[in-house]
C-alpha positions, 0 to 999 in steps of 0.5 A: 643406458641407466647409471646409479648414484648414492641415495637415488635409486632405480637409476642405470648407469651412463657411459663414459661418453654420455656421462661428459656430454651431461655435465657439459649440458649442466654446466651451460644450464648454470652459466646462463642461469643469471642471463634468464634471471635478469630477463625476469627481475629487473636488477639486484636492488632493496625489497621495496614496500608500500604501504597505504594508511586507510583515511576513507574517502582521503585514502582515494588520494592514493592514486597521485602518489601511484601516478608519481611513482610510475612517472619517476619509475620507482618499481614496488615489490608489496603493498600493504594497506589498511581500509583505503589504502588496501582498495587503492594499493590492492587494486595496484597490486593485481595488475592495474595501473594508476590510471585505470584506477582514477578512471573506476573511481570517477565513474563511481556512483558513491550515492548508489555504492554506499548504500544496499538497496538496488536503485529505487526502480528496482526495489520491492513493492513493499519498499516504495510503498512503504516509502510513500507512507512516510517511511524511512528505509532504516530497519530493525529485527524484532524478537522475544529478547528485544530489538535487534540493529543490523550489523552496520547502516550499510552491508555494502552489497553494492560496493562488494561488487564494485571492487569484485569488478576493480581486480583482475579475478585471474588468480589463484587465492594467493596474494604472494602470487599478485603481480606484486606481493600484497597484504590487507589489514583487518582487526578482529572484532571478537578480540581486537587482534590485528589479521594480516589478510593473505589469501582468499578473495581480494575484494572480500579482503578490501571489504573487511579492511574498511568496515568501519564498526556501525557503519559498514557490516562485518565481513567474515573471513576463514570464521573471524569476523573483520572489520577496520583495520586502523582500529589497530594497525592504520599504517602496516610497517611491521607488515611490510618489515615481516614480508622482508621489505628493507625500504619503505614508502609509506603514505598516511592519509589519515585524519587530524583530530578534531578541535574542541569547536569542531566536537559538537555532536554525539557524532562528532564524539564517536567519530573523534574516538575512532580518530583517537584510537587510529592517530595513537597507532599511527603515531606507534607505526611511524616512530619505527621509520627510519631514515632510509625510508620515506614518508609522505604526508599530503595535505588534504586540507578540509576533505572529509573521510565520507566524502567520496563525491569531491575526494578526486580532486585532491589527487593532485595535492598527493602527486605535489606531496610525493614529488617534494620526496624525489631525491629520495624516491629517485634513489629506489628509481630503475632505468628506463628499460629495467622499469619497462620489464618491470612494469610488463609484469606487473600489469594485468588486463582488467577485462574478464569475460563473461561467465556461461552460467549463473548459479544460486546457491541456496544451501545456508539458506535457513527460511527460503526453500530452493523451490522459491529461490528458482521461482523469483529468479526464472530456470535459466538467469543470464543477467547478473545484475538483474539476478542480483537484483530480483533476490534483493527484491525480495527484502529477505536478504541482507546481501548476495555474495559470489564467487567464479567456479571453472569446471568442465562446463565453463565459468559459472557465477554462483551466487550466495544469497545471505539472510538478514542476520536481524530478522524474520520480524522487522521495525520501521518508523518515520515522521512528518512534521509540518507548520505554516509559522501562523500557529496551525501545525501538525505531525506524523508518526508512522510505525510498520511492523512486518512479521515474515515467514510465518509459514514455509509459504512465506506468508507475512504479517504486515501492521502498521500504525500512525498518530498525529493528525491522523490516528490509524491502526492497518492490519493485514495477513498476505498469504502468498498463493504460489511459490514466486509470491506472486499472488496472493489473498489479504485479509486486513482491518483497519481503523482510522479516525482524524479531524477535518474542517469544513470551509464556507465562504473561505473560512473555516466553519466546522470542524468534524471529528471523523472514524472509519472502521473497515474489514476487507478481503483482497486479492491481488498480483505483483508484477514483479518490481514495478507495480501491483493489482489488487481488488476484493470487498470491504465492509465498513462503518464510518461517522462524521460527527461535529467536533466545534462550529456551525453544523454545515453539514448533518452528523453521519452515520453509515455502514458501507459495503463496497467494491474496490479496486487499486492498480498502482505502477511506481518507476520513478528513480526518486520519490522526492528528487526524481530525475527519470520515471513514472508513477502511475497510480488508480483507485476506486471503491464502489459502494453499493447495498448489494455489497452489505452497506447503507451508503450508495456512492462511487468514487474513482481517483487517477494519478501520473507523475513522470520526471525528466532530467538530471542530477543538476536540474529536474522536471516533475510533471503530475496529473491527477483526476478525481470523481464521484461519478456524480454520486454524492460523497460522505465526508470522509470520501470527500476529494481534498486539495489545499497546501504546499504544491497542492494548490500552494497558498491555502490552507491544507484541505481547505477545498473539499470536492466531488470532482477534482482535475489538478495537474502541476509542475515542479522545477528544481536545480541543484545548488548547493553540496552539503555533508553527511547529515545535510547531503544536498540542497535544492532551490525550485518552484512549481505551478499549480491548477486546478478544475473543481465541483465543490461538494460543501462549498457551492459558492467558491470559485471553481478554477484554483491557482497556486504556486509556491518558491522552496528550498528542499534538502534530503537529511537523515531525517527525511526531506525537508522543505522550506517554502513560500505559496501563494493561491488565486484571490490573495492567498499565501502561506509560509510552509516547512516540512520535516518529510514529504508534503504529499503522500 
């Protein structure tokens, strides 16, 4: 039975019969047409939008007015947000409620999203050393054509995965099929257009809307590179309008501008520019308001864009603002039932389970082989953090990006690791500056140069030198031995001279001038993230000659050959602030004429530290010995201790030693919240004793005391500490540091 009808082919022809009984079952089809229509949307009303300012940290007050609008059952039909505003609004838009977006955000830990590196535990050999010599973690590319910056102080690999957690994954790439219909804004930065982001990945999209130029790096997306949209558009109403929305909410959280008292930095400058450049948009997107729409300002009083830490408090100013808008809102409202319906659709349940496998996709890869990718990793990875984690151990990697592939081998996670766009070749440089307010003062410079890659191995070129108080040129040539750069064979050499004094009696006699001039040959092992073995031989030539004062001690000349050894573990979370972990680390060089030098000496140093405690309050304990083995040291072996938290009081280096036990203990409690150049402050004292054979001075006192009361603050300059000390027999001393105290 098969009929025919104009322009459709192929169809036969029906009997009179069926033909009635068909349009009776289209005809009920139409009639409950509406009833299905009205099981699904709640009622016939306006398009509402809401869009979301950016603001940074203020833009997290987003949520009060979300928890507002549920509470007065004001139902959103698209969300369009800018930096901020598209995190909090995007998050909404894929299913989550307010309340679960406060709880993500309170458990954040912004100290750890607004940087790149894993948590120092986690971190490479290299970078902990690197950090213990003074360094800080702020790196440069070098090249033929100069020196090249990252494209951001952070590439926020950290966050990226923080938001890529805050959204449901369970959609298709089109942000028209979110539970709401939602839209990010970015800016180009080629050509400073606005781009209206509608498809892809929703976390990329809320990262390349708050990539803040200088600050946070370029997000690239379908060949733009993005960043900030409030450079354009920091309030969308001409999005929200072109998405067919005929009601608008609109909230601006974005900053005042400055005072001409606040403006006293190149700082302050740059970031009044950018408030400039973003209030002059806002201005333009709020005249086009009209009066059927609302408007809500809340008042955030002194919150700054960066601080993340304290931004949830201000939630309830945004609820109290957006209520003072309830005549208004109510008029968008639903009934209790309708915005029930609603409010069903919108959700979506955050868990995702977890993937089966995790890939590495090596392919844009342009230094790396797979064969090391595979090797650093293991065959078969399962964790994902630890994954993450072992590729950025590496220090080749600027981030590592992924994305959810379903197949018929279930959900795999392929990760994209992607190299720094600024090296092979990478700069770093750090100071310390040190004075006790009585005329004796002394600094450091330190500059590391790291030339990587050199060949397919991934063989390296370390150089690093320093000038101060110490005056030292290290080059080394680390030529991995296997495909995980586990092993690895080191020639290096090293110059170094400085000045050391020599005390008698308490009082500074001498004053020699010492060099040290050393070629080595080394072997040694990484074990993973946590520590490093290394031994092989050195041949060297040192002199202590004597500068000013009394010859205490005669002029020395000698070549030594020597055995040494090294085994150094480093887990603490901290290295100036630590809370949690242990460092370990053991040294020895053994100088014998069978290893080609004059000097017959031994020399063995031990060192732990572990700290217990929390953000608010900490403990570090640290124990260290040190001997000659009964041996006699040349001047430039000699054991040393004097100085802040080293035996406090005295002066530095003022006790030299063939035999040293010193153990310590440091308090510290947290006071006071800063801002971005001056985070934290801290308030703590630490005791100090000490056991010691003195190797120039016979005659003073072989049990040493000290303690010392400070002030320490973790600035972009390093750590700084202001402090008091006081040692046995009297002794005290005023200290300020710019960097560590101790190595």
């Amino acid at each position: 039975m098969r009929f025919s009808l104009p322009g459709v082919p192929a169809l036969k022809a029906l009997s009179y019969r069926h033909c009635i009984a068909l349009l009776a079952c289209i005809a009920t089809l139409v009639a409950i047409r509406p009833a299905m229509a009205a099981e699904s949307l709640p009622t016939r009303r306006p398009k509402t939008c809401l869009v979301l300012s950016g603001g940074g940290a203020r833009g997290i007050v987003h949520i009060g007015v979300l928890k507002v609008l549920e509470q007065l059952h004001v139902p959103v039909d698209c969300v369009v947000g800018t930096s901020a505003g598209a995190i909090i609004g995007g998050v909404y838009a894929s299913g989550a409620s307010p309340e679960e977006i406060e709880a993500m955000i309170r458990g954040a830990d912004w100290d750890l999203l607004l940087s790149d590196q894993p948590v120092r535990a986690d971190r490479s050999i290299y970078t902990k050393e690197a950090e213990r010599e003074h360094l800080l973690s702020a790196e440069l590319g070098t090249r033929a054509r100069g020196v090249t910056l990252p494209r951001g102080l952070v590439a926020g690999q950290h966050l990226q995965y923080f938001l890529q957690q805050m959204v449901s994954p369970r959609h298709d790439g089109l942000f028209d099929h979110l539970p709401i219909q939602y839209r990010a804004l970015a800016t180009d930065l080629e050509n400073g257009r606005l781009v209206v982001l509608e498809h892809g990945d929703l976390a990329a999209a809320f990262r390349a809307s708050m990539s803040v130029p200088g600050y946070f790096a370029p997000v690239e997306i379908d060949g733009q590179v993005l960043v900030d949209g409030g450079l354009v558009r920091n309030i969308g109403v001409d999005v929200a309008r072109a998405l067919g929305a005929q009601r608008l909410i609109v909230v601006n959280v974005g900053t005042p501008l400055m005072k001409r008292a606040e403006i006293e930095s190149l700082v302050n400058s740059a970031d009044q520019m950018l408030r400039i450049l973003t209030n002059q948009n806002v201005d333009a997107s709020l005249a086009t308001l009209t009066p059927d729409d609302v408007l809500i300002e809340p008042d955030l009083g002194t919150l700054s864009s960066s601080d993340f830490a304290h931004a949830q408090q201000w939630i309830p100013a945004a609820e109290t603002a957006t209520r003072r808008n309830t005549k208004a809102l109510s008029a968008l409202a639903l009934n209790d039932a309708d915005y029930a319906l609603w409010q069903r659709l919108q959700r979506v349940a955050r868990s995702e389970s977890a993937p089966n496998r995790i890939e590495v996709d090596a392919s844009g890869l342009s230094r790396l082989p797979a064969a090391m990718i595979n090797a650093t990793i293991g065959p078969q990875p399962t964790d994902v953090n630890k994954t993450v984690g072992r590729l950025l151990a590496t220090d080749d990697f600027e981030t590592v990006k992924g994305y959810v592939k379903n197949d018929a081998q279930g959900t795999t996670l392929v990760l994209q690791p992607v190299e720094k766009p600024w090296g092979p070749d990478y700069l770093r440089a750090g100071a310390q500056l040190t004075t006790d307010f009585t005329g004796e003062s002394s600094f450091l410079v330190t500059v590391d140069h790291r030339a990587t890659w050199l060949n397919h191995y991934g063989m390296e070129w370390r150089n690093r030198a320093s000038f101060g108080h110490i005056n030292s040129l290290r080059s080394q040539l680390r030529i991995p031995l296997d495909t995980a750069r586990s092993w690895y064979v080191a020639p290096e050499l090293e110059s170094t001279g400085r000045l050391r004094d020599v005390f008698t009696r308490g009082a500074d006699t001498a004053q020699y001038r010492i060099r040290q001039d050393a070629a080595s040959l080394l072997v040694g092992r990484s074990i993973g993230v946590i520590g490093e073995l290394m031994m092989g031989i050195e041949h060297s030539y040192e002199t202590a000659r004597l500068a000013v004062g009394a010859p205490v001690i005669p002029q020395q000349n000698m070549a030594v050959g020597l055995l040494r050894a090294q085994i150094t573990f480093d887990r603490l979370d901290s290295l100036d602030f630590p809370t949690h972990g242990y460092f370990f680390n053991s040294n020895l060089r053994v100088a014998n004429a069978a290893f080609g030098g004059q000097a017959q000496f031994r020399r063995w140093s031990s060192e732990y530290a572990t700290a217990f405690g929390g953000h608010n309050a900490s403990i570090l304990l640290t124990a260290r010995y040190e001997t000659s083995m009964k041996t006699t040291l040349p001047l430039a072996q000699a054991f040393a201790l004097g100085g802040f938290q080293n035996i406090s009081g005295l002066v530095d280096e003022q006790v030299l030693a063939d035999e040293v036990a010193f153990i310590r203990a440091v308090y510290r409690t947290h006071f006071l919240h800063g801002n971005l150049l001056l985070p934290d402050l801290y308030a703590g004292v630490s005791l100090e004793a000490s056991d010691v054979h003195h190797l120039y001075d016979l005659n003073a006192p072989r049990h040493l005391f000290g303690g010392s009361v400070f002030l320490s603050a973790q600035s972009a300059f390093g750590p700084l500490y202001l402090g008091a000390g006081t040692a046995s027999n009297g002794h005290g001393a005023l200290y300020l540091y710019v960097g560590r105290p101790w190595p």
